[in-house]
Each structure stands twice: as C-alpha cells, then as structure tokens.
C-alpha positions as CSV (number, residue, x, y, z in Angstrom):
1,X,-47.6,-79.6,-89.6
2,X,-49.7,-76.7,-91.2
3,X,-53.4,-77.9,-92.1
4,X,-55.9,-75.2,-93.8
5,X,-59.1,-76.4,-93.1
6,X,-62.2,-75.7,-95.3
7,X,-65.8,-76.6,-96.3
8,X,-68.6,-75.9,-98.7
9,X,-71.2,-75.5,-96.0
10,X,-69.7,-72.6,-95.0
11,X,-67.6,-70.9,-91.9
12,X,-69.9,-71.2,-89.6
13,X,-71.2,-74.8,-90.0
14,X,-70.8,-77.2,-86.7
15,X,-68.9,-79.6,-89.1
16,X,-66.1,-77.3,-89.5
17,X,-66.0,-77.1,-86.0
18,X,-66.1,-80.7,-85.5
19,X,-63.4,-80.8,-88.2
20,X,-61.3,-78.6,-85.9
21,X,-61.8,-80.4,-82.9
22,X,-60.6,-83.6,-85.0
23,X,-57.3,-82.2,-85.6
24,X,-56.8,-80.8,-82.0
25,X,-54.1,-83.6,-81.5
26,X,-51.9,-82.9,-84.9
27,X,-52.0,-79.3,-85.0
28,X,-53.2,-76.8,-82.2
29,X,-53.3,-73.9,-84.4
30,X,-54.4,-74.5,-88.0
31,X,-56.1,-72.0,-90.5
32,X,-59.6,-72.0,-91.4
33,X,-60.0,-70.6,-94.8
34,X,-63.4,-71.4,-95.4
35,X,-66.8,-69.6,-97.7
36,X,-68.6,-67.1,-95.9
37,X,-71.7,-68.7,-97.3
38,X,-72.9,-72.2,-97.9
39,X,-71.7,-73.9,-101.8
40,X,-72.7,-77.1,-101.2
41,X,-73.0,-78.9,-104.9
42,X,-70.8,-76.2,-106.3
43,X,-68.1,-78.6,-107.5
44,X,-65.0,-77.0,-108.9
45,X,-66.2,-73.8,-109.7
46,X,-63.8,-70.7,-109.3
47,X,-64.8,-66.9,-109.0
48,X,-62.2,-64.7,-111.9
49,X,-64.9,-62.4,-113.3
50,X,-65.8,-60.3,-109.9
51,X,-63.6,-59.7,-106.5
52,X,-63.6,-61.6,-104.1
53,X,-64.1,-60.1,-100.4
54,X,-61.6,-61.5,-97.6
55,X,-62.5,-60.8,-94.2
56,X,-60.2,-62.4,-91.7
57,X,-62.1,-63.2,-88.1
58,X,-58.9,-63.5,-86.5
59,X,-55.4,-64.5,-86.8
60,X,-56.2,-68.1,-87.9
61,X,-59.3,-67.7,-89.7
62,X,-60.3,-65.9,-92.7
63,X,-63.9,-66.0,-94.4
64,X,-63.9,-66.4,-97.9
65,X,-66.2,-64.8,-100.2
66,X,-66.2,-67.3,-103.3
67,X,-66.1,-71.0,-103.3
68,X,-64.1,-73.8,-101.3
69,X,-61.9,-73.6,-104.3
70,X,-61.3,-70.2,-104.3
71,X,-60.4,-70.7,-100.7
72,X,-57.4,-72.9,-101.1
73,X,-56.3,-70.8,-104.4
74,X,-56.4,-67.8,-102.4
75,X,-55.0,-69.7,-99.1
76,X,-52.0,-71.0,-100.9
77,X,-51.0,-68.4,-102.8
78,X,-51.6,-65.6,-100.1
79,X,-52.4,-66.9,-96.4
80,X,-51.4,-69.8,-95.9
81,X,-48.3,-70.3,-98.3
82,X,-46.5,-73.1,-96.3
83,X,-49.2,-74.9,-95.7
84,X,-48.3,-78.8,-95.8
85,X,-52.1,-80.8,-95.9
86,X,-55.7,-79.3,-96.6
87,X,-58.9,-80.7,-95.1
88,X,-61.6,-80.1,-96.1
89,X,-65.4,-80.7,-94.2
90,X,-66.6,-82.3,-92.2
91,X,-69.7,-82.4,-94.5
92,X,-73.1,-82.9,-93.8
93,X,-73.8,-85.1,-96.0
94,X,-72.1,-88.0,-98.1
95,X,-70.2,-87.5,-100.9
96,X,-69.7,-91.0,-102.1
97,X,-69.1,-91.8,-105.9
98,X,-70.5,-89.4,-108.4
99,X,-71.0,-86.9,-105.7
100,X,-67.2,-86.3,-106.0
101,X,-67.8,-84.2,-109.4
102,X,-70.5,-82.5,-107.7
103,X,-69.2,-81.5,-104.2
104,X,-66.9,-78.3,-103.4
105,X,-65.9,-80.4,-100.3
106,X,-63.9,-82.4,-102.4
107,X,-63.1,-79.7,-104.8
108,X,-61.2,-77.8,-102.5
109,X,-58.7,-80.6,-101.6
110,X,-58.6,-81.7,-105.5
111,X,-57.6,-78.3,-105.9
112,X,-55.0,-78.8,-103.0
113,X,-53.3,-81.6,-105.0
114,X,-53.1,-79.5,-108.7
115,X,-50.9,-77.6,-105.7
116,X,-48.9,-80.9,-105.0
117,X,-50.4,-80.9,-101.6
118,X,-52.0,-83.7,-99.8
119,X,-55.6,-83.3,-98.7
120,X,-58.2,-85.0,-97.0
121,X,-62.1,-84.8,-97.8
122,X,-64.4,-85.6,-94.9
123,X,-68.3,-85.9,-95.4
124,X,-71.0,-87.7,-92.8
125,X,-73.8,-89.6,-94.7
126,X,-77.0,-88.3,-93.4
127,X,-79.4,-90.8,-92.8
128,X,-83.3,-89.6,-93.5
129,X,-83.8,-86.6,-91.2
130,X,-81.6,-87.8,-88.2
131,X,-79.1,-85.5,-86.6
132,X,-75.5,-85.3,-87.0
133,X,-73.8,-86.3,-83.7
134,X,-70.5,-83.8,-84.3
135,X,-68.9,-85.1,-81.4
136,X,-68.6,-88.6,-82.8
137,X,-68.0,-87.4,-86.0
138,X,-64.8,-85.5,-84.9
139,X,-63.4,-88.9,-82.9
140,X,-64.2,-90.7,-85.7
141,X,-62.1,-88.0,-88.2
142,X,-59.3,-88.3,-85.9
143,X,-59.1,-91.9,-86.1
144,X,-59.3,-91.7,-89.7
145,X,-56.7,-88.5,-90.1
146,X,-54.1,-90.8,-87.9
147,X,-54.0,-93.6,-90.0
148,X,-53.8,-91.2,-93.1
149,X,-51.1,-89.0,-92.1
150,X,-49.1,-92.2,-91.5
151,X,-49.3,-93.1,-94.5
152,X,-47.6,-92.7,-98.0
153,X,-49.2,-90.1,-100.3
154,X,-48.7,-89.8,-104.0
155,X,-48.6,-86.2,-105.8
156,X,-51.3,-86.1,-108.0
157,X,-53.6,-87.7,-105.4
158,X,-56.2,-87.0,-102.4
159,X,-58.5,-88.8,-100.2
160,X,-62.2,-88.9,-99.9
161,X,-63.2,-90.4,-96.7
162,X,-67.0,-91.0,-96.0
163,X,-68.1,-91.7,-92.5
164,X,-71.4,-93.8,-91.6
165,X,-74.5,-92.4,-89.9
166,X,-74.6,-94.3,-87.2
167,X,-77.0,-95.4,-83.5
168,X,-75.5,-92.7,-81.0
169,X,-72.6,-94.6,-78.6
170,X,-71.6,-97.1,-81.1
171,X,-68.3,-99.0,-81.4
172,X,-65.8,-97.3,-83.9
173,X,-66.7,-99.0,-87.0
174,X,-64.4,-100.9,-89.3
175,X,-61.9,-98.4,-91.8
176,X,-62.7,-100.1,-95.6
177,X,-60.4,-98.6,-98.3
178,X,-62.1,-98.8,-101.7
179,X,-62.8,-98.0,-104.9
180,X,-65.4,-95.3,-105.9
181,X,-68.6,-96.1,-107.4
182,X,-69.2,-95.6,-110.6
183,X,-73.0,-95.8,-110.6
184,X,-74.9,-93.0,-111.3
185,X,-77.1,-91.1,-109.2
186,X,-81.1,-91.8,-109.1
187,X,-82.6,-90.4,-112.1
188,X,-86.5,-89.6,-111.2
189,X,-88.0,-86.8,-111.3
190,X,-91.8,-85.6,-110.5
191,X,-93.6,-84.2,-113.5
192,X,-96.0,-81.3,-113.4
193,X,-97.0,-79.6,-116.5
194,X,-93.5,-78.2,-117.6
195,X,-91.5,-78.5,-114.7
196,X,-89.6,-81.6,-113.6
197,X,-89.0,-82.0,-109.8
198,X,-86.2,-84.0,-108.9
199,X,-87.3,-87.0,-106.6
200,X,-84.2,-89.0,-106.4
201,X,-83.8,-90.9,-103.1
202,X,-80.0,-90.8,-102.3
203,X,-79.9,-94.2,-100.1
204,X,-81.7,-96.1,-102.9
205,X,-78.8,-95.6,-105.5
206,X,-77.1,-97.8,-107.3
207,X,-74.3,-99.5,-106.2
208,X,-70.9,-101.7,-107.8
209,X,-70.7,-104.3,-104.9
210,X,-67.1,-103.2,-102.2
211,X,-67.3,-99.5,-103.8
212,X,-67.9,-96.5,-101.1
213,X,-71.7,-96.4,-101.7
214,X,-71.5,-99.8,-100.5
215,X,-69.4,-99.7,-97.5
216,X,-70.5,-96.5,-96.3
217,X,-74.3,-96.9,-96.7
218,X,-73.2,-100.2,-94.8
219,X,-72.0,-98.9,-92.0
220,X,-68.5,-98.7,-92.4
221,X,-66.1,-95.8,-93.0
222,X,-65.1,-95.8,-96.3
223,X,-62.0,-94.1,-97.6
224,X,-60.8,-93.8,-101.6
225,X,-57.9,-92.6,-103.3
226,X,-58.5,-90.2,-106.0
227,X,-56.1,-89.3,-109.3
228,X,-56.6,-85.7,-111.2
C-alpha cells in the first residue's frame, strides 16, 4: 500500500504527525505531500496563474507551496504516481456537513477521487478552547483507517470521518456511519457601523437528527460517504 498524506494546516502541524503515527501499522514509509503554510477554509482552490515552489525535506516528504489540492495534483502526477489511497488531516477542527465545501482537508482527498483514488478525510472537532490530545487522536484514526481499508470503495467516492473531542482516557467510542448534514452554518454576525463580524458559534448549529453534526457533536465518530 502507498498512502500520500496531506493537510490544510500545514506540514508542520502535530495532526499531520498524529496522522502519521495512525498509519504506522499499514504502511511504514508513506509520503507526506503536504502545504508549507496553513489553508485551512481554502476549499478546492487550485494555484495555475503563479509557480508553485516544491521543496522536498527528505525522501518521503515534500512541502508544497500552494493548496492541499495542489498537493495531490502535483503528487499524483509527479511524486507520488503509484500512489494507491490519500489521507488527508488529521484536522484541528471538525469538518462536519457544510464544512465539506469549505475545508482543503477534504478537498485534497475529493481531488484524489477525480483521480479514481480512494481517500480518507480526518478532522478532530474541537471543543471550546480545549486541547487536542494527538495521541488518542492517532489510535482513534487507526481504528477507523482499519475498518475502512477493509472495506469496498466505489470510484467516484471518498470518506469524511469526524472524530469526537473527548474527556482524556476515554473508552473508544462507538463508529456511526451517516449521512451529512444539510443544515447550514450559524448565520450571526456582530454589527458595528459598516462592518459585520462574524459571531457564529459552531457547536450551536443546526442539525438533521442521525447526520454527522449529530453524532459527532454527540460523541461518537462519525464517518460519511461522499459522491463528486
């Protein structure tokens, strides 16, 4: 198996690194092709009108200079042409319903599947200003990565997994496989003379009862199955 792995938070995020530690067990030597800099809430944005810079940090990881979409464009068609499955994360954050139009974490393995390649987005809901524990993050992602490698994929699909923010040394929590919400996200904004401040307060969202909002802001891991 050859995994690229990736983020929008860029190389040198711990969840990258948590991502890595998470695939230990499936393949001891994948390629990180991930941004140099953080493009969180980029979406599917692609750099064609200036070049992009390539430094590679070693013989299985290259820093991108454009976004997590750019990264697997470049990866498959250059670096990493027999790749077999893209992951992409693990984010700080969730990227639960809407998010999924928003994010470049999920952008990069949406791009994997215009590819015909099966990819795996991984985001941690982040509760209020709590830390991410990235050790129980990666156990978690392996679980998850286990039970999804196992099974069947469809071309034209990918994954979007969200993991829970949860007490430190809890038990693994239950696996949920669901649809995506289709609520939108909080619309307030603080008003001050001409300028509008967004104010939206992600955990108060809107939810369709069973979607990933739901499960995730629940407690459980919630994975979904997304068509192009």
């Amino acid at each position: 198996m050859t995994l690229i792995l990736t983020n929008d938070d860029g190389i040198d995020a711990p969840g990258i690194r948590a991502l890595l530690q998470a695939v230990s067990k499936f393949d001891g030597n994948p390629m990180i092709v991930a941004p140099q800099a953080p493009h969180s809430g980029c979406g599917h944005q692609v750099t064609t009108t200036k070049p992009i810079h390539v430094e590679q940090r070693s013989t299985v990881e290259y820093a991108i200079g454009g976004t997590p979409a750019d990264c697997i464009r470049i990866a498959l068609n250059h670096l990493v042409p027999d790749a077999r499955w893209v992951l992409s994360g693990i984010n700080a954050g969730g990227n639960l319903g809407s998010d999924v139009y928003i994010s470049g974490t999920v952008a990069a393995v949406r791009e994997a599947a215009f590819y015909r390649l099966p990819g795996v987005a991984i985001s941690h809901y982040r509760q209020g200003g709590r830390a991410i524990d990235w050790a129980f993050a990666a156990q978690l992602t392996t679980h998850v990565l286990q039970i999804l490698f196992d099974r069947l994929w469809e071309p034209g699909t990918f994954w979007n997994v969200n993991l829970p923010h949860l007490a430190q040394a809890a038990p693994m929590p239950e696996i949920v496989f669901c649809l995506s919400c289709t609520q939108p996200l909080p619309g307030n904004y603080r008003i001050d003379g001409d300028s509008f401040y967004y104010a939206g307060e992600y955990a108060k969202r809107q939810r369709d009862a069973g979607s990933d909002v739901d499960v995730c802001l629940s407690g459980r891991i919630a994975i979904t199955r997304i068509t192009l």
